[in-house]
C-alpha positions as CSV (number, residue, x, y, z in Angstrom):
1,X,-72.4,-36.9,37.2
2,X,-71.0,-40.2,35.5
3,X,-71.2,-38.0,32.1
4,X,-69.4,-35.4,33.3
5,X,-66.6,-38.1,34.6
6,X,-66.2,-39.7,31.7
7,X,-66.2,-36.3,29.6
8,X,-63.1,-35.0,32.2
9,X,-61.2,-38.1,31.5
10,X,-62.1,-38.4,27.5
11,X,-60.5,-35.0,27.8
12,X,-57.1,-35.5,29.6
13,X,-56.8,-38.7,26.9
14,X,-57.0,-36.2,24.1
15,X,-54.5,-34.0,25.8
16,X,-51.8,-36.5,26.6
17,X,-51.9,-37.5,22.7
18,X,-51.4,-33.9,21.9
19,X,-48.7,-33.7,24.1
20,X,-46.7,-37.1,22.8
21,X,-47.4,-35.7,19.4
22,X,-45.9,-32.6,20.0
23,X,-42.7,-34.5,21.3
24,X,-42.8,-37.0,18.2
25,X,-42.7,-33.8,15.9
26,X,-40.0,-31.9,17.5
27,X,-37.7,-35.3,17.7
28,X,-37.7,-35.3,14.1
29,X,-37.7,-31.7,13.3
30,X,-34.6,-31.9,15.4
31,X,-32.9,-35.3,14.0
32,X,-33.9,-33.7,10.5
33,X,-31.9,-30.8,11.7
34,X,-29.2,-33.0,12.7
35,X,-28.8,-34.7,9.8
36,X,-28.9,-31.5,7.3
37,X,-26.6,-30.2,9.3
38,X,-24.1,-33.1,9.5
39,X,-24.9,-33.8,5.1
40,X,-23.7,-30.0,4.8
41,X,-20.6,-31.1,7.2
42,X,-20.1,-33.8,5.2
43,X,-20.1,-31.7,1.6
44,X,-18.1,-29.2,2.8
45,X,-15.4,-31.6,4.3
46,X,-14.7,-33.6,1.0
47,X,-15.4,-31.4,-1.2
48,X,-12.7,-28.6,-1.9
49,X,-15.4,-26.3,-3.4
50,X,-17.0,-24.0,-1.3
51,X,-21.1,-23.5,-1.5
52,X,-23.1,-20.2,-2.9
53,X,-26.4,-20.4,-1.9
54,X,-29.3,-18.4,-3.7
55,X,-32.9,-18.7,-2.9
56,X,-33.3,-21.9,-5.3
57,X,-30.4,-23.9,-6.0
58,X,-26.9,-24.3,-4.7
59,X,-23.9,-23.9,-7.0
60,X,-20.4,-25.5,-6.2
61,X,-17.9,-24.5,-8.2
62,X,-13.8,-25.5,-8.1
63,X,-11.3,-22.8,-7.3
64,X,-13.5,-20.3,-5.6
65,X,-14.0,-18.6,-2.6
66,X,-17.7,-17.5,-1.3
67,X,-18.1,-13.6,-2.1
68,X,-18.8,-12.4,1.2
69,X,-19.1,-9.0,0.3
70,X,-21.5,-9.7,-2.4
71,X,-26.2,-9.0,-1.2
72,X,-28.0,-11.4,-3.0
73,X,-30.6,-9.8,-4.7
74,X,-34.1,-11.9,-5.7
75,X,-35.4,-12.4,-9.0
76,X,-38.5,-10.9,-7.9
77,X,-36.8,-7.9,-6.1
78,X,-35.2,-7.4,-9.3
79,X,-38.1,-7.5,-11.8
80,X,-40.0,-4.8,-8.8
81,X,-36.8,-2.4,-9.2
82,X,-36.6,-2.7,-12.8
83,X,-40.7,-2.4,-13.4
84,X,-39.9,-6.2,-14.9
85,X,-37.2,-5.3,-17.0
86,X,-39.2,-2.9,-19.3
87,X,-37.2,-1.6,-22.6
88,X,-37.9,2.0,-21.1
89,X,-35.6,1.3,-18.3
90,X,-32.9,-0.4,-20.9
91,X,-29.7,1.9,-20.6
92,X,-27.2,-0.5,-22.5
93,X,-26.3,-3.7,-24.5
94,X,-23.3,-5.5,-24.7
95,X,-22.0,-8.8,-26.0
96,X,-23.0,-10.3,-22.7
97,X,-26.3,-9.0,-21.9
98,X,-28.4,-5.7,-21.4
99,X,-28.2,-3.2,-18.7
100,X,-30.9,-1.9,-17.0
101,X,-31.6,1.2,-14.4
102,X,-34.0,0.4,-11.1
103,X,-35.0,1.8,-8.1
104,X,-34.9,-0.1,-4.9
105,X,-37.3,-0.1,-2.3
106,X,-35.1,2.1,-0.3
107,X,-34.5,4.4,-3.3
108,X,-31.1,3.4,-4.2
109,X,-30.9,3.7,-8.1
110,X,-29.0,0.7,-9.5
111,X,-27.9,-0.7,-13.3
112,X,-29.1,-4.1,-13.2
113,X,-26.9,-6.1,-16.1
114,X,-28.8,-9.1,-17.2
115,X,-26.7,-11.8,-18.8
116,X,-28.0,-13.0,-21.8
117,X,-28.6,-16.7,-22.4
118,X,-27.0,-16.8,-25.8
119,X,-23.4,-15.7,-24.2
120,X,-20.9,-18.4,-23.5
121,X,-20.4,-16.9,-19.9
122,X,-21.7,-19.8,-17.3
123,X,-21.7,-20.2,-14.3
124,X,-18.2,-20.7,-14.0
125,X,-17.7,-17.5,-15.8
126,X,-20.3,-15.9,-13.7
127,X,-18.7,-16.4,-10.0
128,X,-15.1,-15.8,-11.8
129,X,-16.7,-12.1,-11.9
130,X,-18.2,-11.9,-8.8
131,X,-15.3,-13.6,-7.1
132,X,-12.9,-10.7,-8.9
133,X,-14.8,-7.6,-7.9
134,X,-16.7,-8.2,-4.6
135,X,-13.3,-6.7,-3.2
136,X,-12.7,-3.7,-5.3
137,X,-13.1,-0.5,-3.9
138,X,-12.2,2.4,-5.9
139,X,-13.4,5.9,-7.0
140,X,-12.5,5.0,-10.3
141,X,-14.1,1.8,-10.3
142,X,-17.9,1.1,-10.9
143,X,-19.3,-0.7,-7.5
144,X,-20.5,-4.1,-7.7
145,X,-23.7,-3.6,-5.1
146,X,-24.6,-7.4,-5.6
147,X,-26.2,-10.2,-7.8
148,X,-29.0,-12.7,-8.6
149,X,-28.9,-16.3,-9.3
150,X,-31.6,-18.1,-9.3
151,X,-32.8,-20.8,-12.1
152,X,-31.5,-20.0,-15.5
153,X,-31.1,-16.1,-14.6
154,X,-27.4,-15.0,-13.9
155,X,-27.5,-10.6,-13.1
156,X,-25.4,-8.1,-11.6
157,X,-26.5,-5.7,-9.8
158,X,-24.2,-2.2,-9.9
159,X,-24.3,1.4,-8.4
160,X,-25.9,3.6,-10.9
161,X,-23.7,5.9,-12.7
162,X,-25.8,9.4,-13.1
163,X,-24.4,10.6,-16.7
164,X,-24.1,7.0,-18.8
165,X,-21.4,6.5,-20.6
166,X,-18.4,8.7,-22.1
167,X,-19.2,7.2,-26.1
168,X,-22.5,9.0,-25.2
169,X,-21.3,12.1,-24.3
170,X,-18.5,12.2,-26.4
171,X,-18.6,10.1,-29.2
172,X,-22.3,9.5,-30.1
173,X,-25.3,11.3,-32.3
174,X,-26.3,13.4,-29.5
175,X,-22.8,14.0,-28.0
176,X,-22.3,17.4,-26.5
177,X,-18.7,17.1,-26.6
178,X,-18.6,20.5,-26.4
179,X,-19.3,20.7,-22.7
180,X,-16.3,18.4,-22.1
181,X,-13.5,20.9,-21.0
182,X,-10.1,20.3,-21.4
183,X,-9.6,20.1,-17.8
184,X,-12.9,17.7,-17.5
185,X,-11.2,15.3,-20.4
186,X,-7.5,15.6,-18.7
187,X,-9.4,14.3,-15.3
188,X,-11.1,11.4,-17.7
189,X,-8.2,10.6,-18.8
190,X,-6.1,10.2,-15.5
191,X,-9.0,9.0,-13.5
192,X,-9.7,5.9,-16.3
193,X,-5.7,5.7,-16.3
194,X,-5.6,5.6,-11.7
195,X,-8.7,3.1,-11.8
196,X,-6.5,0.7,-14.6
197,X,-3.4,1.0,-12.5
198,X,-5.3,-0.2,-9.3
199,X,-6.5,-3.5,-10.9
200,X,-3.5,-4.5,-12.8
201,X,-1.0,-3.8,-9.5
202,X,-3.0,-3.0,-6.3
203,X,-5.6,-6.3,-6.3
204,X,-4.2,-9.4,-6.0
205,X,-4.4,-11.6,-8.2
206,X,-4.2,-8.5,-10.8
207,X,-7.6,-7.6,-13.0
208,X,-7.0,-7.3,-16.5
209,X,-10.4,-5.9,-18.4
210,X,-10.4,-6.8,-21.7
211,X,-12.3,-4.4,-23.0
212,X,-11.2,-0.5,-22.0
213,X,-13.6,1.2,-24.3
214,X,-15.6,4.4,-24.6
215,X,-18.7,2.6,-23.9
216,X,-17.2,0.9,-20.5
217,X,-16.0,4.5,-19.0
218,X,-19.4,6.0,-17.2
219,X,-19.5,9.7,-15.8
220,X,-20.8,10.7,-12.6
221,X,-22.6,13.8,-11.8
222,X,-19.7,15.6,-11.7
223,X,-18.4,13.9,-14.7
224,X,-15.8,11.6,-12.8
225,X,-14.7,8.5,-14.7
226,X,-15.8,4.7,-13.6
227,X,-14.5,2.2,-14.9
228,X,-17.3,-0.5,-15.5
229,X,-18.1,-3.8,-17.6
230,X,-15.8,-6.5,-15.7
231,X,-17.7,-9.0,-17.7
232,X,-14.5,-9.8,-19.8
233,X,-12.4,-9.5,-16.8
234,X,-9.4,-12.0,-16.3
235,X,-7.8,-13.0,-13.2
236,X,-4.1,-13.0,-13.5
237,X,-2.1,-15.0,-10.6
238,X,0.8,-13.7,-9.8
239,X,3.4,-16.4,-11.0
240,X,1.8,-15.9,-14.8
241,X,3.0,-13.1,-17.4
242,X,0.3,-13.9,-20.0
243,X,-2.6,-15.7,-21.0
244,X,-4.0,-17.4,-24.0
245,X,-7.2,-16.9,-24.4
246,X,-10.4,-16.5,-26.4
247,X,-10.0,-13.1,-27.8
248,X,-12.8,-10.9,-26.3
249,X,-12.4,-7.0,-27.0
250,X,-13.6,-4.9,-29.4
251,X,-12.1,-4.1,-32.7
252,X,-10.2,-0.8,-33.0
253,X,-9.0,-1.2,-29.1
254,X,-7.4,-4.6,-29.2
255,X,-3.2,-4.5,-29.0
256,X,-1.9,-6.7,-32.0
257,X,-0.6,-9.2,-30.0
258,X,-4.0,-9.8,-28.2
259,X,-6.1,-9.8,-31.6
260,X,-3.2,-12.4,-33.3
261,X,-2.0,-14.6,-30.9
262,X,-4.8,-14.5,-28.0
263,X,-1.7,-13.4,-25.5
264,X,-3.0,-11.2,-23.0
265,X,-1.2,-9.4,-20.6
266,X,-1.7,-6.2,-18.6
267,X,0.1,-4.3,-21.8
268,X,-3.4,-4.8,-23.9
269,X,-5.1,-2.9,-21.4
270,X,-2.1,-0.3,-21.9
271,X,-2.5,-0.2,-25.7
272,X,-6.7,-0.1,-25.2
273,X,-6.1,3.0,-22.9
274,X,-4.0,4.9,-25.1
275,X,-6.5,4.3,-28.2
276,X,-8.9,5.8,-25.6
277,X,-6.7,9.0,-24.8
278,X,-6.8,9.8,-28.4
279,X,-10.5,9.1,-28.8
280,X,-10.8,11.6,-25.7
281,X,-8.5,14.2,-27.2
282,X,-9.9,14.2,-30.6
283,X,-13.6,13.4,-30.2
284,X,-13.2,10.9,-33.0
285,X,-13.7,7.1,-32.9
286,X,-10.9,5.2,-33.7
287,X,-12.5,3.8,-37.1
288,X,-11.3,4.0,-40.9
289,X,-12.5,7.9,-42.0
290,X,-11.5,10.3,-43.9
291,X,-8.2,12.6,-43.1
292,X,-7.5,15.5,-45.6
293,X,-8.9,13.4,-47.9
294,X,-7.3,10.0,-46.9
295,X,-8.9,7.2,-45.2
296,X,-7.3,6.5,-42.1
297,X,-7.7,4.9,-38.8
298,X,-7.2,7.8,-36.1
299,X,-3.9,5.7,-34.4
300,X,-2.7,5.8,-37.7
301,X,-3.2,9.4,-38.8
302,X,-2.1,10.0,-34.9
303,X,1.3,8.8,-36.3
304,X,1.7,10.6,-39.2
305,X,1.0,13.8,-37.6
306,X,3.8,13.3,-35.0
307,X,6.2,12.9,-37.8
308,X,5.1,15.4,-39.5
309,X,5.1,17.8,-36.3
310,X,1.6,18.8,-36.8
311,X,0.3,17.0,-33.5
312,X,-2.2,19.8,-32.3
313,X,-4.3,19.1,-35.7
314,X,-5.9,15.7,-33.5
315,X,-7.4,18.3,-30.8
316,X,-10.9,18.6,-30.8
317,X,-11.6,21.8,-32.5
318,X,-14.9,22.4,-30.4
319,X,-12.0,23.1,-27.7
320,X,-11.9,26.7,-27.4
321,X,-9.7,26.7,-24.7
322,X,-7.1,24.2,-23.9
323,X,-2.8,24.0,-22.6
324,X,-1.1,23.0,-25.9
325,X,2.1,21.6,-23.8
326,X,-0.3,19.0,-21.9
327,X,-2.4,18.3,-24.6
328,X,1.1,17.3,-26.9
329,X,2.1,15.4,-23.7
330,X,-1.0,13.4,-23.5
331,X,-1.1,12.7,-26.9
332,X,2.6,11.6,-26.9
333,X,1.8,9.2,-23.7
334,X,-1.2,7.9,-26.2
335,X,1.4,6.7,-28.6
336,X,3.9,5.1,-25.7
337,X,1.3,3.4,-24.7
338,X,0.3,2.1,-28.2
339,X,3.6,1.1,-29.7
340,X,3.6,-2.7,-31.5
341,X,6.0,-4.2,-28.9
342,X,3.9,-4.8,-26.3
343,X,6.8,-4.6,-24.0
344,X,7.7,-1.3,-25.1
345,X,4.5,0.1,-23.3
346,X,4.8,1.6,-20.0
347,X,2.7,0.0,-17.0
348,X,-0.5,2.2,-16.1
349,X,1.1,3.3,-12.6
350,X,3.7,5.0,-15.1
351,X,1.3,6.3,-17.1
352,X,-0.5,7.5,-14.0
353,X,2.7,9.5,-13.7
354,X,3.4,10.5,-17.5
355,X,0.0,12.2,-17.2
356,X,-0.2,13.8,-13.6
357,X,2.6,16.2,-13.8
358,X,4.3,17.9,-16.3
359,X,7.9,15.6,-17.4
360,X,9.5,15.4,-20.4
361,X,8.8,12.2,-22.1
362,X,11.9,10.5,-24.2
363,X,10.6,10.4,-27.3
364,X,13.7,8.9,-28.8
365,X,12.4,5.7,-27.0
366,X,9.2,5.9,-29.1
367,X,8.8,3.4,-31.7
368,X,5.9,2.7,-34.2
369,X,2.2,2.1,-33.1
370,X,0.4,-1.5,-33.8
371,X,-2.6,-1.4,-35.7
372,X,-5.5,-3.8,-36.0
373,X,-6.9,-3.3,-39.5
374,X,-9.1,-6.4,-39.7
375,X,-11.8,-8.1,-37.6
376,X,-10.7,-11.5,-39.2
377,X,-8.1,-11.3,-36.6
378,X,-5.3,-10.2,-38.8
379,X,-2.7,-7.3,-37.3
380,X,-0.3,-5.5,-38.7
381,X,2.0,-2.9,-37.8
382,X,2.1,1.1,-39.4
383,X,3.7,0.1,-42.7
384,X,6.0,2.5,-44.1
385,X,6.6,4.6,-40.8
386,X,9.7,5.4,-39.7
387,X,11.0,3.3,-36.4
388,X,13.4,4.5,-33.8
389,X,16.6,4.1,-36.0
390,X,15.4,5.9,-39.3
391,X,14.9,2.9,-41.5
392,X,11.3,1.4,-42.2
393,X,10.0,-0.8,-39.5
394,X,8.1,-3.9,-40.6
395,X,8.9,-6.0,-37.6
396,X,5.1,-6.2,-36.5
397,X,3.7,-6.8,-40.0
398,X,1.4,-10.2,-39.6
399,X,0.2,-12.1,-42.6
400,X,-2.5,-14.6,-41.4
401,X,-3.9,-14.9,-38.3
402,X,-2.7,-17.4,-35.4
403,X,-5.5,-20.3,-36.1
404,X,-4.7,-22.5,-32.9
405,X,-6.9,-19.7,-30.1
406,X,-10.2,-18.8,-31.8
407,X,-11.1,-15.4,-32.4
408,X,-14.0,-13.7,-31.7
409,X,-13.9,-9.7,-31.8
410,X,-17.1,-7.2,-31.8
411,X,-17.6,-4.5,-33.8
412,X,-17.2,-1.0,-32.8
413,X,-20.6,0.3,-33.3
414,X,-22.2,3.9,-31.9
415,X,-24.5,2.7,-28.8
């Protein structure tokens, strides 16, 4: 009986130390609690940074906002979706990294763009482009789903575009350019031109791209254009007309201006677009080849055939069936939007216009193109063209490059 007495109460003993225990750890859990919470209090209130959290390290960078909008994706939900980044799944390569499709859990495809670690884009860089397009919404524009950092590994995560890009069906080996109606390349053409016009006056500050290209305009299923690539994007606050900047483009697109003196304004986007029309138009690249016999860049030989009259020559002669009127219009709003002076170029929400109805354009405003001849960074203007007046225009000719803002331009190569 005394055993089982002393048993009861060696029992109750053991219980009452549980209990105190319990209450020991939940103090601290709680004053642990407490003090995180006051520490993140404490950051936040002198600090004018605001925090992005991912899974394994917090980043605080000055002069952004926290992209709200923006899922953060793990490393390992990534490498799952992407069957660990295998070169099967690789869809594209670009100066900043390689672009990958996946498959969700749920299904969704995406295009996961892995930033490589050789670019120059950090972390700063990194949230500038998150922090620009976690609010952009539009049809024209390629949807930012989300992103991943963790470590060392910097991706974005997109919406995956069904028919790649318009250099591929266009402009590459395999191109079937072909299939591209007029009426599909007319909708290319003002779709790319609508998306443009959105981020340079309807997003605040304006988006300027950097790099309009073939390669950066990807086709839906029902061949719809999407703008994509914002990893050259620059912010542009509204008190500022122009930028100098590290020159980032690539060569054969960039306005003189841009490639020279590093200024960048919405007008190089202007000049990239109008290369683009005539890329569209003619289903060549705007590179040095041959023309009757003459080696030519295809702005340049664009020129020459408007002097000459002979403008429908540039159409695609795979187009069997195409509106002669539009197709001189768009070609005429091509070389508007390419003229040397950059402020000669009309804004995209003009251009918008210029190509969405049928107006007569006044071509007695039309002066000379700029051409970029050089991937040293020299630019020079259409010597020995006529300008508005009748008398030889050399006003744009460059003879050495601007040596103060570095220069660093890729080459236009088939992808």
């Amino acid at each position: 009986m005394s055993w089982c007495c002393f048993s009861e109460r060696k029992k109750t003993q053991e219980e009452i130390g549980v209990w105190h225990g319990w209450r020991i750890t939940a103090a601290l859990q709680q004053c642990t609690a407490s003090v995180g919470t006051e520490l993140f209090k404490w950051v936040k209130h002198f600090s004018n940074a605001p925090l992005l959290i991912g899974k394994s390290e917090i980043i605080q960078v000055d002069g952004f906002s926290s992209a709200k909008n923006i899922r953060l994706f793990s490393y390992n939900e990534l490498i799952s979706a992407t069957g660990n980044f295998h070169p099967s799944n690789r869809i594209g390569q670009g100066g900043f990294g390689t672009v990958y499709k996946g498959i969700l859990r749920n299904g969704t495809p995406i295009a996961a763009k892995v930033l490589s670690a050789e670019s120059r884009q950090g972390i700063n860089e990194f949230l500038s482009e998150i922090d620009a397009i976690s609010n952009v919404r539009h049809p024209n524009l390629v949807e930012l789903l989300g992103c991943c950092v963790e470590e060392t590994n910097r991706i974005l995560v997109y919406e995956f575009v069904e028919n790649r890009s318009l250099d591929r069906a266009l402009l590459g080996i395999a191109s079937k350019s072909a299939e591209l109606s007029w009426g599909v390349r007319c909708a290319i053409c003002l779709g790319t031109a609508e998306g443009l016009a959105y981020l340079h006056e309807e997003i605040k500050p304006h988006i300027v791209h950097r790099d309009i290209k073939a390669s950066n305009i990807l086709l839906d299923r029902r061949f719809a254009p999407k703008i994509g690539d914002f990893g050259l994007a620059k912010l542009f606050p509204d008190n500022i007309t122009h930028i100098s900047t590290r020159v980032a483009g690539t060569t054969g697109y960039l306005a003189p201006e841009y490639a020279v003196r590093g200024q960048l304004t919405r007008k190089a986007d202007v000049y990239s677009f109008g290369v683009l029309v005539l890329e569209i138009i003619s289903a060549k690249r705007n590179t040095k080849s041959s023309w009757s016999g003459k080696e030519k860049y295809l702005l340049e030989w664009t020129w020459q055939l408007y002097e000459e009259e002979r403008l429908t020559e540039l159409v695609d002669p795979n187009l069997k069936e195409y509106s002669e009127e539009e197709a001189l219009r768009y070609i005429k709003v091509a070389l508007f939007c390419t003229q040397a002076t950059a402020s000669r170029r009309p804004s995209m929400p003009q251009v918008v216009q210029m190509l969405s109805r049928p107006i007569k354009l006044n071509e007695e405003e039309l002066t000379p193109p700029g051409l970029l001849q050089s991937s040293s960074g020299k630019g020079i203007g259409l010597k020995g063209t006529k300008s508005d007046s009748g008398t030889k225009d050399t006003s744009v000719a460059t003879t050495s490059p601007y040596t103060s803002v570095p220069v660093t331009i890729t080459e236009m190569d088939p992808r």
